[in-house]
SEKEBA-254359 format. One record per residue (C-alpha): residue in three letters; y, x, z. Coordinates in steps of 0.2 Angstrom, whole numbers, plus 2048, in hexadecimal, padded with zeros to 3 digits. Layout:
BEGIN
AlaYXZ;...
END
This chain:
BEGIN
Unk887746CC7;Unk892749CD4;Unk88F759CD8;Unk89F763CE0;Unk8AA756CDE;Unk8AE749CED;Unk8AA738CEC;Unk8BD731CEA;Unk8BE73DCD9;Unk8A8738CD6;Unk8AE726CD7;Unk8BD728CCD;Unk8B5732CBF;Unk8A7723CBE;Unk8B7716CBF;Unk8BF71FCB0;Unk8AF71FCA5;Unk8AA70DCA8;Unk8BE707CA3;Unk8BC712C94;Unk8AC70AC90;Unk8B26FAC93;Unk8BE6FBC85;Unk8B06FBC79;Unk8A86EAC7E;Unk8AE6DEC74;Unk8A46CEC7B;Unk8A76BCC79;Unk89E6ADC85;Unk89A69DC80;Unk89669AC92;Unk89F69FCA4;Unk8906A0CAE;Unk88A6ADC9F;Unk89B6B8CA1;Unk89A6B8CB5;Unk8896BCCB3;Unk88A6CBCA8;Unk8996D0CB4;Unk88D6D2CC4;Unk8816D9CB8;Unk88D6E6CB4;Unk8956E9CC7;Unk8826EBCCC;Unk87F6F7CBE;Unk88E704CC2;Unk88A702CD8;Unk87A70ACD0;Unk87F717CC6;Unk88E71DCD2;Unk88071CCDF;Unk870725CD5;Unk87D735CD2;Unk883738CE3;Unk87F747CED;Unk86E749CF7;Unk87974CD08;Unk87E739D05;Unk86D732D02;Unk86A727D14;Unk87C71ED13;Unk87771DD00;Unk868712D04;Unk87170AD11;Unk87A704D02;Unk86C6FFCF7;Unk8636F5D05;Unk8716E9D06;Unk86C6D6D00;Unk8756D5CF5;Unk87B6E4CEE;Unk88D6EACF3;Unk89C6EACE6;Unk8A06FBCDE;Unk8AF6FBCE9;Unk8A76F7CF9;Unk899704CF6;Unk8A5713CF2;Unk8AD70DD02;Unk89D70FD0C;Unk898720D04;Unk8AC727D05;Unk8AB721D18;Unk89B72CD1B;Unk8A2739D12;Unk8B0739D1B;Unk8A6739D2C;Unk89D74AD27;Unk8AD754D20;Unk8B4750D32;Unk8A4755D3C;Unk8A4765D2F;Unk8B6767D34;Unk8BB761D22;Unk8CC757D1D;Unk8CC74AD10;Unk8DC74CD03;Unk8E9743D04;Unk8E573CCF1;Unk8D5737CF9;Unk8D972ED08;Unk8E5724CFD;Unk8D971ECF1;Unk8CC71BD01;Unk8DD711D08;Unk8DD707CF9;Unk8CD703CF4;Unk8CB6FDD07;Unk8D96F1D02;Unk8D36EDCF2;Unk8C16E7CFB;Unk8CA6DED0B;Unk8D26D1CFC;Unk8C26CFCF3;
END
């Protein structure tokens, strides 16, 4: 749950937990199309659990999200929700971090060469 964390540290937490699990999967393909299969499988999953877990506040941009066809990259959703989040603490008068508005910077990047 995200809670009273932002989403840049929400994110990141998820992040850290699915490397970490990662570490555990040991998995051999006899076949490409299986591996790039299991990959989006995996991409889809962890869009929906970052998503399912975020705050109620962010709930209409979080739909937003989930009624793209098809369904964003991790990095591009977290991108969408970190803008709208953004957007509120200003109209609230509020100022992203500077830690935060880096990781923003460079996940931005990180989807503009994918």
């Amino acid at each position: 749950m995200q809670e009273n964390m932002s989403v840049t540290s929400y994110y990141n937490m998820m992040k850290s937990s699915w490397q970490e699990l990662d570490l555990f999967y040991d998995l051999e393909w006899s076949c490409a199309d299986n591996s790039a299969q299991y990959q989006r499988t995996v991409e889809k999953d962890h869009v929906m659990k970052f998503l399912v877990n975020l705050n109620k506040d962010l709930d209409e941009v979080k739909d937003s999200v989930l009624e793209k066809e098809p369904l964003p990259s991790i990095n591009k959703g977290f991108s969408k929700i970190k803008r709208e989040e953004s957007c509120k603490g200003v109209m609230m008068g509020k100022n992203m971090s500077n830690n935060e508005n880096s990781t923003l910077n460079a996940t931005n990047k990180t989807t503009a060469a994918a």
